[in-house]
LUMLUMTI-856125 format. One record per residue: residue in one letter; y, z, x of N, C-alpha, C in turn. Coordinates in steps of 0.1 Angstrom, whole numbers. Layout:
! residues N
  residu   n_yy   n_zz   n_xx  ca_yy  ca_zz  ca_xx   c_yy   c_zz   c_xx
       A      Y      Z      X      Y      Z      X      Y      Z      X
...
! end
This chain:
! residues 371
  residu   n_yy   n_zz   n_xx  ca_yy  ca_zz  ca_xx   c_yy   c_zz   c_xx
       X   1309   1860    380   1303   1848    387   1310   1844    400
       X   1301   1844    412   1309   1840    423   1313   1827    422
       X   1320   1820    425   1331   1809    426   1319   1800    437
       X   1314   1789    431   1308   1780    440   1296   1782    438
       X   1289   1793    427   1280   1792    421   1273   1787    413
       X   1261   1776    413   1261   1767    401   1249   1776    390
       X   1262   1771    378   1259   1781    363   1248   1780    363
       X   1238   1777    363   1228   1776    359   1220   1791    363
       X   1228   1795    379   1219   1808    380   1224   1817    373
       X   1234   1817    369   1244   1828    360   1233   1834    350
       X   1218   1823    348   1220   1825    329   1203   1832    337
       X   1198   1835    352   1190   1839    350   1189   1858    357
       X   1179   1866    354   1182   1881    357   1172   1882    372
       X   1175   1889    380   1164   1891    389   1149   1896    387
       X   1140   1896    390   1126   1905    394   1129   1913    397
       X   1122   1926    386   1119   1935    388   1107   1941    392
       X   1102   1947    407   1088   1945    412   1085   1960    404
       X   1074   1963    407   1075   1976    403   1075   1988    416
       X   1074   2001    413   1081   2008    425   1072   2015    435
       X   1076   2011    445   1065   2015    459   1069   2030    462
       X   1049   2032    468   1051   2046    473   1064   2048    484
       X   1070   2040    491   1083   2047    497   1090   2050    487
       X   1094   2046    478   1107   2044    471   1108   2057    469
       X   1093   2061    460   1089   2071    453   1089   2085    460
       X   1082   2081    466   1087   2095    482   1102   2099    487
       X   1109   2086    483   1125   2089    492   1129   2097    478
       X   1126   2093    467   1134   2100    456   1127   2112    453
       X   1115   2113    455   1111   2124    446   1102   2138    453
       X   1104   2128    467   1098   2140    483   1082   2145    478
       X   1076   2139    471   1063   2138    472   1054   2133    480
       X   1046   2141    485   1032   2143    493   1021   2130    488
       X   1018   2132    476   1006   2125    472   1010   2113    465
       X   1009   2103    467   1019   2093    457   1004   2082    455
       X   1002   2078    440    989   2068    441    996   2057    431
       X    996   2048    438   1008   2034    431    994   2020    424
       X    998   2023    410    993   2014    398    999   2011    395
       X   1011   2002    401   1020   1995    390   1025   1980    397
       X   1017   1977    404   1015   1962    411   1005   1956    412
       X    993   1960    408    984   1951    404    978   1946    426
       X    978   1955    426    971   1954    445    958   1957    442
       X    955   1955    457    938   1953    457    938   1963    466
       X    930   1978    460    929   1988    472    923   1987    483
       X    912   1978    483    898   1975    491    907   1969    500
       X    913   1961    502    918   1950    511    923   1955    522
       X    928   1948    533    925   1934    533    912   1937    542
       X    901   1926    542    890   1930    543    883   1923    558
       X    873   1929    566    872   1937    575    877   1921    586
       X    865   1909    583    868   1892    590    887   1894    589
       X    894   1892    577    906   1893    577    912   1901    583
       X    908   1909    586    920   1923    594    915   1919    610
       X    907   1915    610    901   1912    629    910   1899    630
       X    911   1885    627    915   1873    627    933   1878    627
       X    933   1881    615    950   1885    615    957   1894    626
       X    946   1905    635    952   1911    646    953   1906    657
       X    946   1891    658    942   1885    667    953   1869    669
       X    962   1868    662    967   1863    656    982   1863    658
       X    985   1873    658    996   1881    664   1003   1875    678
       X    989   1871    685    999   1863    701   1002   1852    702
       X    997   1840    689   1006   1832    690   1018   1832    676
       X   1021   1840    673   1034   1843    665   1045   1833    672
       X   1045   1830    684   1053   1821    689   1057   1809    685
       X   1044   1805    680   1045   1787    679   1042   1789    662
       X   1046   1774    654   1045   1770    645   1030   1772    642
       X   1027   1768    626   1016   1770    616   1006   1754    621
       X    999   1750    618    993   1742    619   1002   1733    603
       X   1009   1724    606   1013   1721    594   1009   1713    588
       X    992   1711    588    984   1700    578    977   1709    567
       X    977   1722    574    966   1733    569    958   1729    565
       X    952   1720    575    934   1714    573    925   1724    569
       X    924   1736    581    915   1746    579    910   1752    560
       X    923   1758    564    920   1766    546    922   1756    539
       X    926   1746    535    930   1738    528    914   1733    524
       X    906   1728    536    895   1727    530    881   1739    525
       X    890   1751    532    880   1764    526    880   1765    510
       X    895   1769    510    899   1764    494    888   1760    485
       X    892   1747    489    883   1729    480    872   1733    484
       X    859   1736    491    849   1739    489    848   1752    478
       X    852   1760    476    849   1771    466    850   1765    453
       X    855   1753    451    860   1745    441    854   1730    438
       X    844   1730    450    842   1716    449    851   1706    451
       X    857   1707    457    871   1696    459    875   1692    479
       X    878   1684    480    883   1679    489    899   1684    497
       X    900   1689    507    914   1694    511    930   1690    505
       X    925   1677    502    937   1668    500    941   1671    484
       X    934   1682    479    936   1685    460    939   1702    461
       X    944   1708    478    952   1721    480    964   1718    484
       X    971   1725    478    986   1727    485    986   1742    487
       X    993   1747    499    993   1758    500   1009   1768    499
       X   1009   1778    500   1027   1786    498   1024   1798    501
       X   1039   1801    502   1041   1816    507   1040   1826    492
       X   1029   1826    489   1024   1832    476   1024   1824    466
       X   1020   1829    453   1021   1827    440   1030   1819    438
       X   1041   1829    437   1056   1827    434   1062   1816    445
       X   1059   1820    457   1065   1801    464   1060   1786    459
       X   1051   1790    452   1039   1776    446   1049   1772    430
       X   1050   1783    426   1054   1783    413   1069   1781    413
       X   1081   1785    425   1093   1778    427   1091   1765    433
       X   1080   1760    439   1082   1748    442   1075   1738    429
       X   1072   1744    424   1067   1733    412   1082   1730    401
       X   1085   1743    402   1104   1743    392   1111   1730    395
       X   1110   1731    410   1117   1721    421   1111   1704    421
       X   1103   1704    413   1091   1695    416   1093   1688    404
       X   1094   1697    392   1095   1690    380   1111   1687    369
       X   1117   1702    372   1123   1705    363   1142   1696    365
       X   1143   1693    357   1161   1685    355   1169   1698    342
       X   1182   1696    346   1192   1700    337   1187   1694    325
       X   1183   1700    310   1186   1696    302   1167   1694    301
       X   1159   1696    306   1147   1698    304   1142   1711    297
       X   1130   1710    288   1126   1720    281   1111   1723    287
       X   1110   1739    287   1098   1743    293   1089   1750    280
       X   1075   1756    280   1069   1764    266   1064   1775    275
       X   1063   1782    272   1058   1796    277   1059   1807    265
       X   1052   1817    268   1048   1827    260   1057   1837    263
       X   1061   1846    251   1071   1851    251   1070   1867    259
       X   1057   1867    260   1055   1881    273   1041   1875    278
       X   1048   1875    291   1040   1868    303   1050   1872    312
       X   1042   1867    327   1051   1867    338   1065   1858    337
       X   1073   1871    343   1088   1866    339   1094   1857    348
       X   1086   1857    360   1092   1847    369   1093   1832    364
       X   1085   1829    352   1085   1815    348   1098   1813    339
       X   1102   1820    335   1115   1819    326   1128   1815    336
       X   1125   1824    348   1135   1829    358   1138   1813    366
       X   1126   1807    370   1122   1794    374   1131   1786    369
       X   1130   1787    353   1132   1772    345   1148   1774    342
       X   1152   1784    344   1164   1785    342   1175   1784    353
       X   1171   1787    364   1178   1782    375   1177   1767    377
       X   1167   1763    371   1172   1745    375   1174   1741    367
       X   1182   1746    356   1187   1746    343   1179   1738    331
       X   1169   1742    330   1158   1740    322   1162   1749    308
       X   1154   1744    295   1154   1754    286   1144   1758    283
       X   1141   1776    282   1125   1774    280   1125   1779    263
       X   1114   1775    259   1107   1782    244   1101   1787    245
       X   1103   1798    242   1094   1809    244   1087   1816    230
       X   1071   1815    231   1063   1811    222   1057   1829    217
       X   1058   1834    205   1057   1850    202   1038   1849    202
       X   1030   1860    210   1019   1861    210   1015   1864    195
       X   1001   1858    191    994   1865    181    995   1876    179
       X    989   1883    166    993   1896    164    982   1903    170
       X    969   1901    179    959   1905    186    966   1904    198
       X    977   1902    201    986   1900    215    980   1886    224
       X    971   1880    220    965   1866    226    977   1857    226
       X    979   1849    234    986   1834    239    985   1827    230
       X    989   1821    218    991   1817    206    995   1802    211
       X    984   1792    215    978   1779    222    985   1767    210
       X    982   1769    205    987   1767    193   1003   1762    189
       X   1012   1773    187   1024   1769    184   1029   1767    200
       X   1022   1769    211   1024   1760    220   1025   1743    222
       X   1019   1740    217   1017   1725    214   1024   1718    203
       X   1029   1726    194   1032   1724    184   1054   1725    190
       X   1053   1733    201   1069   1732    207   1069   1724    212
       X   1057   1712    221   1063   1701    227   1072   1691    225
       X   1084   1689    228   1094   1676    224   1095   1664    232
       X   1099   1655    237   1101   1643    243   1110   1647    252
       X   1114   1662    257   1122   1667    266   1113   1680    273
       X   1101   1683    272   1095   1687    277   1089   1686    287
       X   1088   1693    298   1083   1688    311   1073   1699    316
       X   1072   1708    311   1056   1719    318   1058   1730    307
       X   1045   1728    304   1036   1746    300   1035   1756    314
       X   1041   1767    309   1036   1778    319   1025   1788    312
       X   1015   1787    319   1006   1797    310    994   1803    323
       X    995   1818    318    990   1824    332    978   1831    320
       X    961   1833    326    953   1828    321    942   1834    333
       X    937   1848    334    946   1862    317    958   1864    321
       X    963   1864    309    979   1869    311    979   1881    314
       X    997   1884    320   1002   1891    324   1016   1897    318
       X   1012   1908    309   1006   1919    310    992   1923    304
       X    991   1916    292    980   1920    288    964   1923    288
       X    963   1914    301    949   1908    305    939   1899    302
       X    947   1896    287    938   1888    278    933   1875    281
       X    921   1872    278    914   1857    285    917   1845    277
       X    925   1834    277    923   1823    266    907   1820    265
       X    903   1817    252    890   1811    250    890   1800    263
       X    880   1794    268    876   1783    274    880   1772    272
       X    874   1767    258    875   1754    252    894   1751    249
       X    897   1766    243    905   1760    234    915   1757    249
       X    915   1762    260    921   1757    272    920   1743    276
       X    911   1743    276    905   1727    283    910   1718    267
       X    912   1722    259    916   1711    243    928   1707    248
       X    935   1717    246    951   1713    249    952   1709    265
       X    951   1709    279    946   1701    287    946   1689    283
       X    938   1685    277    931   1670    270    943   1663    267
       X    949   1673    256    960   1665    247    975   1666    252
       X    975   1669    260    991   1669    262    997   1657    267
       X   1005   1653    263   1015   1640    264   1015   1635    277
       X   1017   1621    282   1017   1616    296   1028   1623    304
       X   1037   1627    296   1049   1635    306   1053   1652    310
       X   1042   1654    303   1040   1671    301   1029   1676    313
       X   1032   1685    317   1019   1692    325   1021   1706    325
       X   1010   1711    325   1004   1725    320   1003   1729    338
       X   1009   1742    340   1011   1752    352   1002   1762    347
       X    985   1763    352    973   1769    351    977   1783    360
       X    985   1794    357    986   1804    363    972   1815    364
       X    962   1815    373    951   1820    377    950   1831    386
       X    961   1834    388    963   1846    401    951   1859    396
       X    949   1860    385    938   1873    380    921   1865    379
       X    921   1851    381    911   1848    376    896   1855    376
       X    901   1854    396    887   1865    402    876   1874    393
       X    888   1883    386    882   1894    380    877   1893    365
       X    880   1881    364    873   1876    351    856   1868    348
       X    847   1869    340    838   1857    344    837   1849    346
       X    834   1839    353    836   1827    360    832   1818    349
       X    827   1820    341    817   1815    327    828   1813    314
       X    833   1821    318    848   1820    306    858   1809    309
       X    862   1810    324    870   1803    332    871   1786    326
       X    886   1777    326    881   1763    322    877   1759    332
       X    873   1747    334    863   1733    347    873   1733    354
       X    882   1737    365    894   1730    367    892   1717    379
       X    881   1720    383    874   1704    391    876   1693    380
       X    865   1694    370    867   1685    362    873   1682    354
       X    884   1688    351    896   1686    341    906   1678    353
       X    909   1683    365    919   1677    379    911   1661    380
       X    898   1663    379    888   1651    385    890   1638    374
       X    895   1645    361    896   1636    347    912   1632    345
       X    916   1636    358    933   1628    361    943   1640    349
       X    936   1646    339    943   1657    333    960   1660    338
       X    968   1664    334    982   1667    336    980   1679    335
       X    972   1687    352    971   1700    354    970   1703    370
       X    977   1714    369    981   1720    381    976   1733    382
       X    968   1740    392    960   1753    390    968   1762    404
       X    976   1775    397    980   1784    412    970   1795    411
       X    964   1800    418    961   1808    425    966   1817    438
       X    960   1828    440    968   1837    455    960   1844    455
       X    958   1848    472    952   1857    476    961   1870    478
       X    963   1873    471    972   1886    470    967   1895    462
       X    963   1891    453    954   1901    438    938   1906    446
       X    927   1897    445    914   1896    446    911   1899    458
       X    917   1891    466    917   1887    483    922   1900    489
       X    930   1908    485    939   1918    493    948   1917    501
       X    955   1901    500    963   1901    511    980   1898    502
       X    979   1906    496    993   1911    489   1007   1911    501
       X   1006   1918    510   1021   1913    518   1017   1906    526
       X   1009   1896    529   1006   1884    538   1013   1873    530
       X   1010   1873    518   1020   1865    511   1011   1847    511
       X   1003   1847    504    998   1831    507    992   1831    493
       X    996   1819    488    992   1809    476    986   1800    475
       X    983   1793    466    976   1778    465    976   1770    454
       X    979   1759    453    978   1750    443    967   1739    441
       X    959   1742    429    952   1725    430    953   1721    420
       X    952   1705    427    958   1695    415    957   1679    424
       X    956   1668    414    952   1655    419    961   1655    437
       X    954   1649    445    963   1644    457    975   1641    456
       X    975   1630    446    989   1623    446   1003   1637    444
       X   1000   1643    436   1003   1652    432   1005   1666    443
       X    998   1669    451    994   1675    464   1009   1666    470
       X   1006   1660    476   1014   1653    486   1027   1655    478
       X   1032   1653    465   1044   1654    458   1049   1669    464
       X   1039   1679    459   1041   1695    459   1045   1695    475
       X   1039   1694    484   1040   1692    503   1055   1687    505
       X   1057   1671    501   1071   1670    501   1082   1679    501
       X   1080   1684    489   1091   1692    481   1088   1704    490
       X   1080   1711    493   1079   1726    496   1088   1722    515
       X   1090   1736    513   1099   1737    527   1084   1734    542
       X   1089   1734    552   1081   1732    561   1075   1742    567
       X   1060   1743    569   1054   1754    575   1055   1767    562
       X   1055   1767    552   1053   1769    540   1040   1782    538
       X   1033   1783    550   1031   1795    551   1028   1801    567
       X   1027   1815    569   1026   1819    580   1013   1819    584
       X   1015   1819    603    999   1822    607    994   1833    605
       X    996   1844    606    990   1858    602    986   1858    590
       X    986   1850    580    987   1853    567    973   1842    567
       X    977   1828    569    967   1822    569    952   1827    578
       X    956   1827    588    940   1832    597    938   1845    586
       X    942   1856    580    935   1862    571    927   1854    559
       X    938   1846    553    929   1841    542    917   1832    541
       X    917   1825    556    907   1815    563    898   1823    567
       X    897   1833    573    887   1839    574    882   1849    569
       X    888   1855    556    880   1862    545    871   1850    536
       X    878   1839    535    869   1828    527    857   1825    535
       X    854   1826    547    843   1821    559    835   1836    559
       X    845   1848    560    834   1861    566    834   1874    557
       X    839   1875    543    845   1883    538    837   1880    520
       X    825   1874    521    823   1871    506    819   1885    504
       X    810   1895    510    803   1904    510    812   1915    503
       X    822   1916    512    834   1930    508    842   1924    496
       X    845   1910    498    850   1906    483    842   1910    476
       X    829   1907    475    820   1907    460    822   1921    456
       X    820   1930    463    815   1943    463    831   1951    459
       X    840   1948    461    855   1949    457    851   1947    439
       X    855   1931    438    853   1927    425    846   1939    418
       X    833   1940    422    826   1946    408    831   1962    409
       X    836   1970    418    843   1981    421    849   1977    405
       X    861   1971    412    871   1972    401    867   1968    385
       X    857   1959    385    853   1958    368    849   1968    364
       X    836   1975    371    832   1992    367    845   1999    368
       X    854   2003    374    867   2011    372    872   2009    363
       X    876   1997    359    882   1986    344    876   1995    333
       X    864   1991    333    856   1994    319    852   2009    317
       X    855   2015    329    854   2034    330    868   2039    322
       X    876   2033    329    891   2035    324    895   2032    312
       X    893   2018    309    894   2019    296    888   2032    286
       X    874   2029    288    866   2041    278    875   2055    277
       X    883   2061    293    889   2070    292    899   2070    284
       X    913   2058    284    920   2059    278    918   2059    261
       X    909   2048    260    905   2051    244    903   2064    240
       X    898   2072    248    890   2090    242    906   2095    245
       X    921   2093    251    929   2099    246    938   2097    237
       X    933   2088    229    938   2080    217    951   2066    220
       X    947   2066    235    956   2052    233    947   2039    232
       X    958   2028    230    952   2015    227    948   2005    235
       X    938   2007    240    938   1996    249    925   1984    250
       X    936   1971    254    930   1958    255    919   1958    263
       X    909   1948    260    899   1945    268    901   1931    279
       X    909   1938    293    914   1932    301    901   1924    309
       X    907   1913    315    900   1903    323    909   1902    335
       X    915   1914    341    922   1913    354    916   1923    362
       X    928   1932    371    927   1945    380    935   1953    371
       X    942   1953    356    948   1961    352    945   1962    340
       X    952   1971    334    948   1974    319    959   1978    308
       X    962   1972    298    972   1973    290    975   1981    278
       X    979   1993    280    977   2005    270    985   2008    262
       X    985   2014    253    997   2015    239    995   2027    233
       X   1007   2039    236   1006   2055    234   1019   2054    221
       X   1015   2065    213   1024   2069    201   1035   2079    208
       X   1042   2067    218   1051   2076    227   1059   2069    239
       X   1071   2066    242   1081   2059    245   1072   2055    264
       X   1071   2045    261   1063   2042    275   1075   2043    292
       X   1084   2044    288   1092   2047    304   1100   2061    302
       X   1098   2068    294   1093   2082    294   1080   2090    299
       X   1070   2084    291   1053   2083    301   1055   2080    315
       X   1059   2072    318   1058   2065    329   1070   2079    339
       X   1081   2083    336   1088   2091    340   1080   2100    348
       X   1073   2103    334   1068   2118    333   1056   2115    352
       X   1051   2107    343   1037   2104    355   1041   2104    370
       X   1055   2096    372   1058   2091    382   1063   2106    393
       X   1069   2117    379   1070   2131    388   1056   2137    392
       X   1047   2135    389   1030   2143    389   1025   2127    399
       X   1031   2119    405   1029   2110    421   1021   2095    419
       X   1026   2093    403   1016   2083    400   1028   2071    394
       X   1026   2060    399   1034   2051    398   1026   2039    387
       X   1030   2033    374   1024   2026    368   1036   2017    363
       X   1032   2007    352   1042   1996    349   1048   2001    334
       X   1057   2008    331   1062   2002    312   1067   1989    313
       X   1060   1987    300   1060   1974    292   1073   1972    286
       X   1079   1978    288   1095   1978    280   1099   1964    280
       X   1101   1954    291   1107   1951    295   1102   1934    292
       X   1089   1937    288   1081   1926    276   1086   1924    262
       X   1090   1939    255   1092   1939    246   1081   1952    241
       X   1072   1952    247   1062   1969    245   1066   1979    248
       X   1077   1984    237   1081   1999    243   1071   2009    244
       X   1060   2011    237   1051   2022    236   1042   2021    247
       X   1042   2011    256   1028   2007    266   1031   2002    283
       X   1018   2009    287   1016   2009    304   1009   1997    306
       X   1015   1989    316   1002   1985    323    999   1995    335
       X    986   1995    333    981   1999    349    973   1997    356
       X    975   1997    368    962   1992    378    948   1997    373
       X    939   1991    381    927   1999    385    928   1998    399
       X    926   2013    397    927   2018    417    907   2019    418
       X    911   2027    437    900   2035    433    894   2045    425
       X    881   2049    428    881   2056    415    883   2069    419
       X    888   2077    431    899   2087    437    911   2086    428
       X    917   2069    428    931   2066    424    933   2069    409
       X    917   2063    403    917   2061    386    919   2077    383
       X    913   2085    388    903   2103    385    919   2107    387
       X    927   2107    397    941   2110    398    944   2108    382
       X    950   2092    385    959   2089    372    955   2095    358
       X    942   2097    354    939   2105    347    943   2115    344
       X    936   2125    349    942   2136    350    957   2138    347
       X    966   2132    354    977   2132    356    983   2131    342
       X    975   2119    335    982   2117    322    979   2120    311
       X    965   2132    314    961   2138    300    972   2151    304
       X    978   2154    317    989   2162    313   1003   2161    310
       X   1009   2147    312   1016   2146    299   1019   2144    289
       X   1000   2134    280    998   2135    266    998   2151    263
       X    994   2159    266    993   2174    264   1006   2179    262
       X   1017   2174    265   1031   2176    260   1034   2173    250
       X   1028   2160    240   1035   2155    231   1026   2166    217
       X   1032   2164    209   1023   2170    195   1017   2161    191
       X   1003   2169    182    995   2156    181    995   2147    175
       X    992   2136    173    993   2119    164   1008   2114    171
       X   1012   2123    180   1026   2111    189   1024   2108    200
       X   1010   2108    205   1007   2103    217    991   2097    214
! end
């Protein structure tokens, strides 16, 4: 422990991203490298966004617009909502450390699910929070339930990402918006949505009308998954004003960049076309892939993301080894607690027909019924 360090970071581990085609190239001097193991948007960034962001570039000089009127109201129109119910961030993850910042004291308790995104653990523990961390159903679903049932009088936020991450899995609707309803005046639920896109919109809870019904909820989103603007790096939060303005306070200043923003502002204005047509790309890849994986006898969930969560009779960061020499980069679950399982993107379907291939040749190594 360095000297002047406060304990609290002691007790948490870094992010581990998963590994990029450089990386993979520096170590392994491969030509063809097709990376499924970050959940990117191949399509991206899309065509309004790549003109506005190159255009963009000449005032790099001067500061952000720091009301972020523009997107702020692009946002709340897709939502029905008014500018003053966005907050915006340098991604996901800047939304979700400024909420840590926002809520959490020494000696506070957090609920979250025991494999999910890890950064929420990582969050609560650096501002010395404790979290409980809640074991999924035996269907691997978010178990809503003994969530509620951990809240104490020292509880200060649900983290719950919805589909989760790794699995894909969608909470029911209702039973979302129930617990919503019921949670205590001093509790609030962190609505992690970053996959929503790729789910039905019909499944999705009201989060207008749950924010509109004063609810103790806070909704992040990013255009980094859907949007394709993964290293522009821009997030979003909605949630009552009053609440907005709290999040603004707290977040550092100019909180996101212009190059980042003029993309996301003007894929929301000129970009519905190539989004749409992305989206359903990737559901038909989803639902092709899956079918494939099932016919090699692995297990896999019926995801509501860009990825898909598979389970082989066969040590998954071995698979993953194997794959990563034949130029295919994907996620083991190890590190969830799924030793036997991948997540993996859906690429294109060049990227999917690859990864395929690729991995019916190193199930073809194992003997049969161990893969």
């Amino acid at each position: 422990m360095i000297a002047g360090v406060r304990k609290a970071v002691a007790t948490a581990t870094p992010y581990v991203p998963g590994k990029t085609v450089e990386e993979v190239r520096r170590e392994l001097g491969l030509e063809k490298i097709v990376k499924l193991g970050s959940n990117e948007n191949p399509y991206g960034p899309f065509p309004a966004a790549r003109r506005a962001m190159t255009e963009e570039i000449g005032k790099l000089n001067a500061y952000p617009d720091v009301s972020f009127r523009e997107i702020k109201g692009l946002i709340g129109e897709r939502f029905g909502l008014g500018p003053e119910w966005v907050a915006i961030s340098h991604g996901a993850e800047g939304m979700l450390q400024t909420l840590g910042k926002v809520f959490l004291d020494p000696g506070d308790e957090v609920v979250l699910s025991r494999a999910t995104y890890g950064l929420y653990r990582e969050i609560s523990l650096v501002m010395g929070a404790t979290p409980k961390e809640i074991m999924l159903k035996e269907d691997l679903s978010v178990n809503l339930r003994e969530m509620e049932r951990a809240l104490t009088g020292r509880t200060k936020l649900i983290w719950l990402a919805n589909p989760n991450n790794p699995t894909g899995l969608l909470l029911p609707k209702k039973s979302v918006e129930t617990l919503i309803k019921r949670l205590p005046r001093g509790v609030w639920l962190v609505l992690d949505e970053a996959y929503a896109e790729f789910a039905s919109p019909e499944e999705l809870p009201s989060v207008a009308k749950l924010l509109e019904a004063e609810c103790n909820l806070i909704v992040v989103r990013t255009f980094s998954k859907a949007w394709g603007l993964a290293g522009a790096r821009i997030g979003y939060a909605l949630a009552r004003p009053e609440m907005v303005r709290t999040i603004d306070t707290v977040s550092e200043p100019f909180n996101a960049n212009r190059v980042a923003i003029a993309g996301a502002s003007a894929s929301l204005k000129g970009d519905e076309a190539p989004f749409n047509e992305a989206i359903a790309a990737t559901v038909r890849e989803r639902e092709r892939v899956t079918k494939a994986l099932l016919g090699m006898g692995g297990k896999a969930l019926q995801s509501h993301a860009n990825f898909i969560f598979v389970t082989f009779q066969a040590d998954a960061d071995e698979v993953f080894g194997k794959l990563l020499r034949r130029g295919v980069i994907v996620r083991p679950c190890g590190g969830w607690g799924f030793g036997s399982s991948l997540r993996v993107t859906v690429g294109t379907p060049e990227q999917n027909d690859f990864f395929l291939a690729a991995l019916r040749g190193v199930l073809s190594g194992y003997g049969e019924g161990e893969a």
